[in-house]
DRENDO-1510 file (C-alpha; in Angstrom, 1 decimal, always signed):
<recs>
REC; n; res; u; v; w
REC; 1; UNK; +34.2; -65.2; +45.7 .
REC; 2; UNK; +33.7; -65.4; +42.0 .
REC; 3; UNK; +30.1; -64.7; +42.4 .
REC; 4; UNK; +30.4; -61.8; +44.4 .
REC; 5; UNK; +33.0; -60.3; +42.1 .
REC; 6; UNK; +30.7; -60.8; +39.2 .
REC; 7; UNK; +27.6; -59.2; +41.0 .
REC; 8; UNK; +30.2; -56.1; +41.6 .
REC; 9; UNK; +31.4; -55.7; +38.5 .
REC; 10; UNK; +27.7; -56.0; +37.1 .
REC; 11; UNK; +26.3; -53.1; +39.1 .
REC; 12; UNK; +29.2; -51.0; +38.5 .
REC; 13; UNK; +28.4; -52.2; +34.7 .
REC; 14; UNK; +24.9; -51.0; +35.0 .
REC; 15; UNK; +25.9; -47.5; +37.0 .
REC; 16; UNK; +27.9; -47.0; +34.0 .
REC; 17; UNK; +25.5; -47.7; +31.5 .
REC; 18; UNK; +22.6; -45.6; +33.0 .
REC; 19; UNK; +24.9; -42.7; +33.4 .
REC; 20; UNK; +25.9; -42.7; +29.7 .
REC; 21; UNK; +22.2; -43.0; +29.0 .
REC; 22; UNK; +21.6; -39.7; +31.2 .
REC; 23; UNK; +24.4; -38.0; +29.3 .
REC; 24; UNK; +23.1; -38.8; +26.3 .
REC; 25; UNK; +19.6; -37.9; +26.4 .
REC; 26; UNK; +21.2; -34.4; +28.4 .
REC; 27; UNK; +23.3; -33.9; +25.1 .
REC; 28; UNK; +20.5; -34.0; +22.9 .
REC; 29; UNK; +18.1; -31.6; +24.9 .
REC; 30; UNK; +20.8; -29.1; +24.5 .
REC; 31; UNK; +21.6; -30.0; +21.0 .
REC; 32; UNK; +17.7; -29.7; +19.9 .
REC; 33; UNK; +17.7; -26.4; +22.2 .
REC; 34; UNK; +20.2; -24.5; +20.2 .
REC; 35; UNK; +18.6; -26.1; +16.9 .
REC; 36; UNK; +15.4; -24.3; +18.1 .
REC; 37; UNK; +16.9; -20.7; +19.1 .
REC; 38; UNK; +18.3; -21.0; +15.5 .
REC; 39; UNK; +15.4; -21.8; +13.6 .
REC; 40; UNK; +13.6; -18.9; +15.4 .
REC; 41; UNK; +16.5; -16.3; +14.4 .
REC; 42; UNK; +16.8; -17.4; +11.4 .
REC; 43; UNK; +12.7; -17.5; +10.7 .
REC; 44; UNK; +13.2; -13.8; +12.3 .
REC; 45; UNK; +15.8; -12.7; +10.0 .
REC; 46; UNK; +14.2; -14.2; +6.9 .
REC; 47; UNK; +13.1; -11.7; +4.4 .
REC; 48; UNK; +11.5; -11.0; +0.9 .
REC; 49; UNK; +12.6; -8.9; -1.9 .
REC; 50; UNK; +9.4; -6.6; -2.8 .
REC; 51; UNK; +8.1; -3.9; -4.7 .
REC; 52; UNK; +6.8; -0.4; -3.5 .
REC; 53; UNK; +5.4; +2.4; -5.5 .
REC; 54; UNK; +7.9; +4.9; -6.0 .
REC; 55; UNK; +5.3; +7.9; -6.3 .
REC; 56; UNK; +1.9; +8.3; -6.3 .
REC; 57; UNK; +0.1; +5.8; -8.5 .
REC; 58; UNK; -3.4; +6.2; -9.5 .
REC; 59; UNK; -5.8; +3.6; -10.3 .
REC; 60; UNK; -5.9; +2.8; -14.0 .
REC; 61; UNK; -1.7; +3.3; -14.3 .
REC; 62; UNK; -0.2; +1.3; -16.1 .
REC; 63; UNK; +3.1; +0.5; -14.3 .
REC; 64; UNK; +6.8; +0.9; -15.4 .
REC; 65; UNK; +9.9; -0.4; -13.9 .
REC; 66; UNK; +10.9; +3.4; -13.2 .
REC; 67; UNK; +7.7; +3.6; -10.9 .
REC; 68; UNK; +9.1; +0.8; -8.8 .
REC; 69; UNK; +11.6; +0.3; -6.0 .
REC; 70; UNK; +12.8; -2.8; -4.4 .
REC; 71; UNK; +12.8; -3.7; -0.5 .
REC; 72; UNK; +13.2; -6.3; +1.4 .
REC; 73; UNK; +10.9; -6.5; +4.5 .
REC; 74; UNK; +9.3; -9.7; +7.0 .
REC; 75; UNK; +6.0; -10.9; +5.5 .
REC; 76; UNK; +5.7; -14.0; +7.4 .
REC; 77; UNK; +2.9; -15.8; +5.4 .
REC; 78; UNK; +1.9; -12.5; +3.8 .
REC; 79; UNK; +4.4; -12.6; +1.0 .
REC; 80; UNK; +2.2; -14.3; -1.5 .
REC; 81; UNK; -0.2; -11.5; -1.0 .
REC; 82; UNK; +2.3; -9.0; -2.7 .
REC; 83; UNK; +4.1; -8.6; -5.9 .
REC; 84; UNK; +7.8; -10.1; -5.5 .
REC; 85; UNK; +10.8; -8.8; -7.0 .
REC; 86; UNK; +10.3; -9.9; -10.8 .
REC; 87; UNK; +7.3; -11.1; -10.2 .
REC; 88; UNK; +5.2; -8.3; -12.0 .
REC; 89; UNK; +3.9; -9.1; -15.3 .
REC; 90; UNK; +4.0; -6.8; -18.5 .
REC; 91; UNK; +1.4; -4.4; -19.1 .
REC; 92; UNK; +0.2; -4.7; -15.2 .
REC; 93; UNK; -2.2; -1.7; -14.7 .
REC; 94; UNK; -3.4; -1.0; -11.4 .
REC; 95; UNK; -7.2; -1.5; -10.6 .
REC; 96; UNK; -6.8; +1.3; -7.0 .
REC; 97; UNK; -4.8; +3.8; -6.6 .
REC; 98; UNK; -1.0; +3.1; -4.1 .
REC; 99; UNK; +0.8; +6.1; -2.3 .
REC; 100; UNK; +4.4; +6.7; -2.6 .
REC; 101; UNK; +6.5; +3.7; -0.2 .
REC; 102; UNK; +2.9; +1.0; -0.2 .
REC; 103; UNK; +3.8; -2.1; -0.8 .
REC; 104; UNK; +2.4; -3.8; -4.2 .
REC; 105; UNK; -0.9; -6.2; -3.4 .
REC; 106; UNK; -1.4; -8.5; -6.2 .
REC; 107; UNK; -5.3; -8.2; -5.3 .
REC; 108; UNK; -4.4; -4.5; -6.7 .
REC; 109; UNK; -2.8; -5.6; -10.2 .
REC; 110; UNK; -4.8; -6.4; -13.4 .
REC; 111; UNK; -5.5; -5.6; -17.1 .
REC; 112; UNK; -6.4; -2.6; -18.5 .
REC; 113; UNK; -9.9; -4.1; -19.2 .
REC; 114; UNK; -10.4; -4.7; -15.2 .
REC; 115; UNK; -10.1; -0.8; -15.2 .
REC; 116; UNK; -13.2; +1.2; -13.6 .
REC; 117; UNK; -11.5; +4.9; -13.1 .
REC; 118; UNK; -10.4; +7.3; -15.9 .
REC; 119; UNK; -8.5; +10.5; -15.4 .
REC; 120; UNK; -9.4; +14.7; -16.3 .
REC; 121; UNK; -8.4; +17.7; -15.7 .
REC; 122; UNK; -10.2; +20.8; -13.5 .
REC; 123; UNK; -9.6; +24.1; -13.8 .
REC; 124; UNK; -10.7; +25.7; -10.5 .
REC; 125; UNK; -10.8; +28.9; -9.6 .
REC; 126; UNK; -10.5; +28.4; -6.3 .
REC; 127; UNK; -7.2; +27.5; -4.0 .
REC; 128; UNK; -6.3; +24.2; -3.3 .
REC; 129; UNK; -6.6; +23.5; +0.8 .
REC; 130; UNK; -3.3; +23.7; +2.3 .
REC; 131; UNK; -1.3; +20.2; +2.5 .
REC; 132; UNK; -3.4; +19.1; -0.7 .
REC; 133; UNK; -0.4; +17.6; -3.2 .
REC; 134; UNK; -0.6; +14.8; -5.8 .
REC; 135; UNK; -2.1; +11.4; -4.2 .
REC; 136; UNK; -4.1; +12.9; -1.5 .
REC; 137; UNK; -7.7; +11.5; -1.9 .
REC; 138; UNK; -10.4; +14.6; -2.1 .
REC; 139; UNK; -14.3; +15.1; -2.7 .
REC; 140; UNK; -15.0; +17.0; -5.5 .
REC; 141; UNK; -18.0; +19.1; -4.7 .
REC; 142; UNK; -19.8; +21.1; -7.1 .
REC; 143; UNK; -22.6; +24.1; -6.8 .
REC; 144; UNK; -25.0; +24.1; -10.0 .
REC; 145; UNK; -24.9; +27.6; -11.1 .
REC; 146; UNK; -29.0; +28.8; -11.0 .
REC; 147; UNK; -28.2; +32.0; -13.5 .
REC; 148; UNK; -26.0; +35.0; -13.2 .
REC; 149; UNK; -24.0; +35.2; -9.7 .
REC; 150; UNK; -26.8; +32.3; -8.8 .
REC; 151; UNK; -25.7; +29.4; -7.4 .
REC; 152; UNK; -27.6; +26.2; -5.3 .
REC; 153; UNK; -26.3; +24.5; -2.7 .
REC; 154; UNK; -22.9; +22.6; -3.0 .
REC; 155; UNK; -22.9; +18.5; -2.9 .
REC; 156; UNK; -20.7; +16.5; -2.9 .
REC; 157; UNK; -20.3; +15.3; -6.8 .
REC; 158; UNK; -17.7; +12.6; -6.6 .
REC; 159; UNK; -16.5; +11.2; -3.2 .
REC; 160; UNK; -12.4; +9.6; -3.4 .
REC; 161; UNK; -11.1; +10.9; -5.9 .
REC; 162; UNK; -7.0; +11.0; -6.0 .
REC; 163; UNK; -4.9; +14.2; -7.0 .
REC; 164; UNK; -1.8; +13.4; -9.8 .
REC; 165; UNK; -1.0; +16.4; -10.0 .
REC; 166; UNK; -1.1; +20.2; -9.6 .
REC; 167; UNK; -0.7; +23.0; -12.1 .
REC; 168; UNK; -0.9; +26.9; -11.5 .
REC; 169; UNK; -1.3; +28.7; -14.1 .
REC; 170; UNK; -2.6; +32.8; -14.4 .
REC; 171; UNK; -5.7; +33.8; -16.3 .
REC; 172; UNK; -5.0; +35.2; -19.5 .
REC; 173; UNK; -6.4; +38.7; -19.1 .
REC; 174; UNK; -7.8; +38.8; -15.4 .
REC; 175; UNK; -6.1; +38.8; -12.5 .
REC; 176; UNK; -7.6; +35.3; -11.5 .
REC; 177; UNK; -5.3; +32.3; -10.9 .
REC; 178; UNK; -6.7; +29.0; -12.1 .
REC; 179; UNK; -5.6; +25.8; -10.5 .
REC; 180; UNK; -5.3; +22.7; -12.9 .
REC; 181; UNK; -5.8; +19.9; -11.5 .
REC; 182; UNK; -5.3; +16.4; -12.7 .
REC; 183; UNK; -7.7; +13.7; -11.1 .
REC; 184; UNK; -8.6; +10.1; -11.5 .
REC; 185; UNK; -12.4; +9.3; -10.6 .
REC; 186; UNK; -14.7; +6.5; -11.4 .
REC; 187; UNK; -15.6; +5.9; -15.0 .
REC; 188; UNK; -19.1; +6.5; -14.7 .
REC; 189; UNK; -18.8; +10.1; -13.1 .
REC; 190; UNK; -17.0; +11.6; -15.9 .
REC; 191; UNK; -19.8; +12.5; -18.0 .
REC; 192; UNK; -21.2; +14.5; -14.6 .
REC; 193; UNK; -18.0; +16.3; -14.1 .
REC; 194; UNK; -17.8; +17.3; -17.5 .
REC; 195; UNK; -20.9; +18.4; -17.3 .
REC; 196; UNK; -20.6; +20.8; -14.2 .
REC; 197; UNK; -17.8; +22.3; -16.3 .
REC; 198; UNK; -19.7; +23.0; -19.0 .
REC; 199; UNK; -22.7; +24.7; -16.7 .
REC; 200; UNK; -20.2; +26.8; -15.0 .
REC; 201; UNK; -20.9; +25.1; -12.1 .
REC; 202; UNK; -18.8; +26.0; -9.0 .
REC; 203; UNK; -16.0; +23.4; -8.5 .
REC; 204; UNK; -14.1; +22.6; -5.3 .
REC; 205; UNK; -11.6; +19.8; -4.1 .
REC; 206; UNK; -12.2; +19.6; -0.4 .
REC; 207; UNK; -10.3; +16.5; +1.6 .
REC; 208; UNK; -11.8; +13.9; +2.9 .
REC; 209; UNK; -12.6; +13.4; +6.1 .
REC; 210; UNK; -10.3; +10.4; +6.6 .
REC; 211; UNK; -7.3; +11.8; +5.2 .
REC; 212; UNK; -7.8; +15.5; +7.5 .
REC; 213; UNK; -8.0; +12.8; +10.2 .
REC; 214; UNK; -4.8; +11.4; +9.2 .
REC; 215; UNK; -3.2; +14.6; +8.3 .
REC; 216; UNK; -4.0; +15.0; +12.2 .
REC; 217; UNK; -2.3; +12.3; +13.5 .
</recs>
C-alpha cells in the first residue's frame, strides 16, 4: 500500500514538474517576443540630430552657423557619413556645391586648400532661361566673336557650373538689360572665361541636361 501511494504521489510529482517546465519556457518565448517588437520600434524610432544647408551653398563656401539648420532624420548606419549636430569644425569650407534642405556629407567638408572652384561674375546680355535661380547647375557656352557682328559657332566653355545669384541691372545709355550673374566654376577655367569677356565673346547660361530632366519630373 505504501508503495503504491508512493508511485502515485511520484507521477503526480513529475506531471507537476513537467508542466511548470512548459510554463516556464512558454513565459519566456513571450517575454523574449515583446523584448523583440521593442527593440525593432525603438531601432525604428531612433534618430540623429543633423545638419542641412539652409540655402544654396557653392563649392569653395566657407560655412557659418547661419547657413545651417538642424534635423533630425533615420540614418541607420549612414550617420557617420554626415556632419552631426556640433560636429562641424571651424573654418569647414565645402569642396562641392549642396542645395537648399541636402543633408551635410563629411566626404563634402574640407579646408580651404582642398578647394578646386573659384567664383566671377557675367554680365550677359542675354535672359536667363525661365526657372534658372541661384543653385541651379548651368553650361556656360560661349561664341568667339570672328570680327564685327561675326561670330563662330557656340561650345560649350564650362560644363556644371552653379548659379549664387542673379542681378538685373539696365544698361547705362541703351536700352539693353544686362544680367549679372554670380557663378562658381573650376579653378582652372577662369582664365578662359575671363578671356571670352574680354573678346566680346557671346556668353550664355543654358541648363543642363540633367537638371531640365529634373525640372521635368
Amino acid at each position: 500500500m505504501v508503495n503504491r501511494d508512493a508511485r502515485i504521489f511520484g507521477s503526480r510529482h513529475i506531471g507537476i514538474r513537467h508542466i511548470d517546465i512548459r510554463l516556464v519556457i512558454g513565459l519566456v518565448l513571450v517575454v523574449a517576443s515583446i523584448a523583440g517588437v521593442y527593440g525593432l520600434v525603438a531601432a525604428a524610432d531612433r534618430t540623429t540630430a543633423v545638419y542641412i544647408a539652409s540655402r544654396p551653398l557653392a563649392a569653395g563656401y566657407q560655412i557659418q552657423a547661419r547657413d545651417l539648420d538642424v534635423v533630425h532624420v533615420r540614418l541607420a548606419g549612414a550617420s557617420a557619413s554626415y556632419v552631426a549636430e556640433d560636429g562641424l569644425r571651424r573654418g569647414a569650407v565645402l569642396l562641392r556645391p549642396l542645395d537648399a534642405g541636402e543633408l551635410i556629407p563629411i566626404a563634402a567638408i574640407g579646408s580651404a586648400k582642398d578647394v578646386t572652384s573659384s567664383t566671377l561674375v557675367l554680365a550677359l546680355t542675354s535672359p536667363l532661361p525661365i526657372d534658372t535661380q541661384p543653385g541651379s547647375i548651368v553650361d556656360l557656352w560661349t561664341a568667339r566673336q570672328l570680327g564685327q557682328n561675326s561670330f563662330g559657332p557656340p561650345t560649350i566653355l564650362v560644363p556644371q557650373a552653379q548659379i549664387l545669384r542673379v542681378i538685373e541691372s539696365s544698361g547705362i545709355g541703351s536700352a539693353s538689360r544686362v544680367v549679372n550673374v554670380e557663378i562658381t566654376i573650376p579653378r582652372d577655367k577662369v582664365a578662359l572665361v575671363l578671356q571670352a569677356q574680354a573678346n566680346g565673346d557671346v556668353t550664355s547660361l543654358v541648363p543642363t541636361a540633367g537638371a531640365l530632366s529634373g525640372a521635368g519630373s
